[in-house]
Phi, psi and omega in degrees: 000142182200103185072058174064015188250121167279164200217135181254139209268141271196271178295121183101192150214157182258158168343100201065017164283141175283335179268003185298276211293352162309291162315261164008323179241359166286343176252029158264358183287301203309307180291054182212326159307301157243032145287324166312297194306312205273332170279034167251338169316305213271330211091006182246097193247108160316139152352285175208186186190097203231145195217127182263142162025242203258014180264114191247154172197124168224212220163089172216227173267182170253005156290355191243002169300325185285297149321327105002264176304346185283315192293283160356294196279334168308318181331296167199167194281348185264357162231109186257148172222149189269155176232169150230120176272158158297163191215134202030034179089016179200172188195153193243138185214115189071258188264340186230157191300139126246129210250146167239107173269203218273314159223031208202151211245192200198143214224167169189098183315135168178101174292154177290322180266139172238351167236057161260196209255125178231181187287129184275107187324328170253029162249193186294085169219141169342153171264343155293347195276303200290327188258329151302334194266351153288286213275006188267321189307295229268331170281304169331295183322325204259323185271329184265034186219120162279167188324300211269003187247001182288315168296332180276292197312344204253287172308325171292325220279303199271353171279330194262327173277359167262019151263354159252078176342074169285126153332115167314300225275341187300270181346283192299317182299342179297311174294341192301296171331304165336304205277321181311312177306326191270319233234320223253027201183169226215347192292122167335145144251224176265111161292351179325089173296352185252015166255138172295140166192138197220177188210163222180137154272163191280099166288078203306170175106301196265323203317299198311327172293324181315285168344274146012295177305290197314306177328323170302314185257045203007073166226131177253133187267116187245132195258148167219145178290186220226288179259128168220155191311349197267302173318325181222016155215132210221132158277150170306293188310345187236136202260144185288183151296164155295132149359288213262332159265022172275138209214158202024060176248157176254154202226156161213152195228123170276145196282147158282354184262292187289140194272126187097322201279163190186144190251144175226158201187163187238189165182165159257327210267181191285150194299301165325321143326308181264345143314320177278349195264011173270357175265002121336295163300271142030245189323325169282005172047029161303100170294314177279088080300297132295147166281013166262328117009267187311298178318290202309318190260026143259300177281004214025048188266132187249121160309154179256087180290329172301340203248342186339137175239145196265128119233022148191173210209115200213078196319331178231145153005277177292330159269341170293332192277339167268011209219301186276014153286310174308325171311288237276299190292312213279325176266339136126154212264337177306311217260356177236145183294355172321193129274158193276348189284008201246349175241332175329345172269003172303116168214158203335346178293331197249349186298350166283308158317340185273309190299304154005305186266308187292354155259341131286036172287149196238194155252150206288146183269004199245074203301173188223008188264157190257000000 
């Protein structure tokens, strides 16, 4: 749907669906099948034949390349394919270089953007974070390279982080490891089944302590960001949900009297829905149910329901509910309309983290206007 119109898509699949690459590559397995059949029919049998999603690399005669393409291109009129040749005896396929020696093919890690943009060695982000996107560089370099392309491939691999400022000395030791783990040792690897691992986002500062603890109690703490590109660049093309048709969120509805104050509240059911059963409550003059109830028929103050806000968005059940304790504590209990019953399982344990949060608090990434 787009600008209130709906659209029927004809062609493809679409863009970002989980089940697009799935289907994808079964039917580039099916063309790859028979193409392959009829030209072993024809006599014509590649060399080798290796295929990434819809990236082909073969090998055959060059009176039999043109035909080849022909088969291919036959399947159906809407998958075309294109050739490329070699050029002084190599051809680049994905990342990398391949050579035709004399009698054997050779491989040389080398990206096409060789200064692109990685994880920035100065920004807030976890230091594991910083140092897997290095061994991830630094693996490419070593496995996808023979011995004698390893060094040229090992230097692009320390020009793009120290074009996201990495440290040299950061750089060579990473590599030192890389190669000592893959090439030079024999050590099992860790196998532990009784460690634990849970994940929690990255707070500098806090994470590390956090971390720190957990460790103690063979549990590994794994960081996750806080803010990510999805979150905060949106295609044009895709329509939100409504406000008012958003489902498993926690919410807060600000008093129309009291200045600042605010009922914070969770729900499974659609926001709209429980906005109406919180005016219900009202009307049915249920006092304990809520404390925005309570508030409205003890002081008679009408909440701004229109104005009601998403702050956060949390499919189960038992972590939402914990997300809207936190809510309740981070804007502080003078300032919200609650019950004591909606926080009371909170604990106290956790009150170093709230101050915490509430001198890096930002505005919520979840939006909430159509």
């Amino acid at each position: 749907m787009h600008q209130g119109r709906f659209f029927k898509q004809k062609f493809w699949l679409p863009m970002g669906s989980p089940l697009s690459p799935v289907v994808a590559n079964i039917v580039w397995e099916r063309v790859e099948r028979s193409a392959l059949e009829q030209l072993h029919q024809e006599g014509i049998v590649p060399i080798f034949f290796r295929r990434y999603v819809d990236d082909c690399l073969s090998s055959v005669r060059r009176e039999q390349m043109e035909r080849m393409l022909e088969v291919f291109n036959s399947f159906h009129p809407r998958l075309q394919f294109t050739i490329e040749l070699e050029e002084d005896g190599q051809i680049r396929f994905l990342d990398t270089i391949v050579r035709r020696e004399e009698d054997h093919l050779t491989t040389e890690w080398t990206p096409k953007d060789s200064e692109g943009r990685y994880l920035d060695y100065n920004s807030s982000s976890p230091f594991n974070h910083k140092k897997n996107s290095a061994i991830a560089l630094v693996d490419r370099a070593l496995k996808l390279s023979e011995v004698y392309y390893r060094s040229n491939a090992l230097e692009v691999v320390k020009q793009i982080l120290t074009n996201n400022n990495y440290p040299g000395s950061f750089c060579n030791k990473i590599i030192k490891e890389r190669a000592h783990k893959l090439y030079n040792t024999l050590e099992p690897k860790n196998t532990d089944v009784t460690m634990k691992f849970v994940s929690a986002p990255y707070i500098p500062g806090l994470g590390e302590k956090i971390a720190r603890y957990l460790s103690q109690h063979n549990i590994k703490l794994a960081f996750k960001t806080i803010d990510k590109i999805k979150d905060t660049v949106h295609s044009k093309l895709k329509v939100r949900i409504e406000k008012d048709r958003r489902t498993n969120v926690v919410y807060e509805i600000p008093c129309g009297v009291c200045t600042d104050k605010k009922y914070i509240g969770q729900t499974s059911q659609f926001l709209k829905k429980r906005l109406e059963q919180h005016k219900n409550d009202i009307k049915n003059k249920s006092v304990g149910s809520t404390g925005l109830a309570h508030h409205t028929i003890n002081e008679g103050h009408l909440f701004d329901f229109k104005n009601a806000k998403i702050l956060d968005e949390v499919p189960r059940t038992d972590t939402r509910l914990i997300v809207e304790m936190f809510q309740i504590k981070i804007k502080g209990e003078s300032n919200t309309f609650n019950l004591q019953r909606d926080s009371i399982k909170f604990r106290s344990a956790y009150n170093g983290l709230i101050e915490k949060l509430k001198s890096t608090v930002r505005p919520k990434k979840v939006p909430t206007e159509i």
